[in-house]
N, C-alpha and C positions, 0 to 999 in steps of 0.2 A: 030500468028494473031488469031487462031480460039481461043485462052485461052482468049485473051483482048473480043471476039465478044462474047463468054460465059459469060463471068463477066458480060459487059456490059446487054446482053440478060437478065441476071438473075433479073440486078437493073430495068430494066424496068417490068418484073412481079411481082417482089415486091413492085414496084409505081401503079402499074396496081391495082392488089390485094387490096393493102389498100384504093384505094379510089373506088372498088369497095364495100367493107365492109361498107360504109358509116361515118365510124369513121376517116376522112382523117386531123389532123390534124399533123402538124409539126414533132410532136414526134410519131407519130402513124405510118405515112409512113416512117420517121428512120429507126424506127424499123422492121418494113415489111421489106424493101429492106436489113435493116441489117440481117436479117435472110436466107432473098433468095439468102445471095452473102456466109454467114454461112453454109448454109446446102447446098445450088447446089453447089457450087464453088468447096470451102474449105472443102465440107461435101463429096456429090457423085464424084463428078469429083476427088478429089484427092486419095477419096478412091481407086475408079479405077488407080488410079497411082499405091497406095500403094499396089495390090495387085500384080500390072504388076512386081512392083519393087522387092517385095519376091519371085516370079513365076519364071520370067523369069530377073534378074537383071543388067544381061552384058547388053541388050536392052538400058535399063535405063540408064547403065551408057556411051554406046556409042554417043545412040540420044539425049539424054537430059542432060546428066550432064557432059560430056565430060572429062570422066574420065576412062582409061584403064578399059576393061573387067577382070573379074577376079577379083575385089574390092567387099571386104564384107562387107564394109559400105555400100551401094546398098542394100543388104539386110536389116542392121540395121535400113535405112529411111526409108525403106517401110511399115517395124511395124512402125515407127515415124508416117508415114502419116495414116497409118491405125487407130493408135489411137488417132489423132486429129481430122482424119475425122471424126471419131466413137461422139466424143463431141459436135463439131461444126452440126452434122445432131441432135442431141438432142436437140439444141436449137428450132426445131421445137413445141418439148411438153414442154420445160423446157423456162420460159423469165426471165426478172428480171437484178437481179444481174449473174446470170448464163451468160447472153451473155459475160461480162466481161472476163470468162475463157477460151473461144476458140476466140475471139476478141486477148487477150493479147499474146498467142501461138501462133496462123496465123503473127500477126505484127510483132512479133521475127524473128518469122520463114524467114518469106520476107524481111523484114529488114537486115536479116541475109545471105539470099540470093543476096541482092543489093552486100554488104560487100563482101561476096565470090566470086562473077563474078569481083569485082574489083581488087581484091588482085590477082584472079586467073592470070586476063589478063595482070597484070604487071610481074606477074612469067612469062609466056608465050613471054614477051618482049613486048607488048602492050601498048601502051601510052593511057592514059584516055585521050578522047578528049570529045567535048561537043556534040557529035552524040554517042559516044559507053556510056554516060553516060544516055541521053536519051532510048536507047535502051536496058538498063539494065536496068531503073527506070521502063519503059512501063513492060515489060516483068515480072517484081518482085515487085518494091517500089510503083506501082500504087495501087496494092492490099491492100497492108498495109495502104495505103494516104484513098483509099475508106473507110476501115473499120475503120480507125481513126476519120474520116471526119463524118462516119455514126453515130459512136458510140455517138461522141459528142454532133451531133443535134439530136438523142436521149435520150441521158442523159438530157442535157438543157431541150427540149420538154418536157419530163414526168417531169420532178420539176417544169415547168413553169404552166403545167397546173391545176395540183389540187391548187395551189396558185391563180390561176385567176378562179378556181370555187369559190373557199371559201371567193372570195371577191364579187363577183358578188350577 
């Protein structure tokens, strides 16, 4: 729950943000809030994952990924997450087409994460029902649905509006 009340936290500073800036149009807060769920989220927060996960790894793999202690994958994703983190916190100085590249990494990633908890729980003997699917979407596929959903009415905003300057 505290990772959904972070995400969540994050889109309202970057709604907050942009229309303090005074430029609060469509595309303009997009992208504000796609940046703030980019860099806190996906950026510090998972950084901080990524370093738990190389530091100290059986941690990682007990509490969070539910995978026997003693996996040196645990380590591998934590470089994983430290070097995504490292990109998605760049979107601070870097916009553009740049958000594109830790936008499409994070959506894999959680997407891929949905995928894993599904496969995992039927290994485990688990039946997918429509509450553990939920609960895996909140948990992981919510992240990727925001930064899809962001990116979009991003992309649309910035091409809708220099078109509605240069008509006007």
């Amino acid at each position: 729950m505290i990772w959904q009340v972070s995400l969540l936290t994050l889109m309202a500073a970057g709604l907050v943000h942009a229309r303090l800036t005074g430029n609060a149009s469509k595309g303009r807060v997009a992208e504000m809030m796609l940046v703030y769920v980019l860099a806190g989220y996906c950026g510090v927060l998972m950084l901080g994952l990524g370093i738990v996960a190389v530091v100290n790894p059986d941690w990682i793999a007990i509490n969070m990924a539910g995978v026997p202690p003693g996996n040196a994958v645990m380590i591998w994703a934590g470089f994983l997450f430290i070097g995504l983190s490292i990109t998605s916190i760049m979107t601070i100085w870097h916009r553009g087409a740049f958000l594109f590249a830790p936008v499409i990494a994070w959506t894999t990633y959680w997407g891929g994460a949905v995928y894993a908890h599904i496969v995992a729980d039927s290994l485990r003997g688990h039946r997918l029902t429509a509450q553990s699917f939920v609960d895996i979407f909140i948990g992981h596929g919510l992240t990727a649905a925001i930064l899809v959903g962001l990116t979009a009415v991003w992309w649309q905003g910035s091409h809708a509006e220099p078109r509605a300057t240069a008509l006007a």
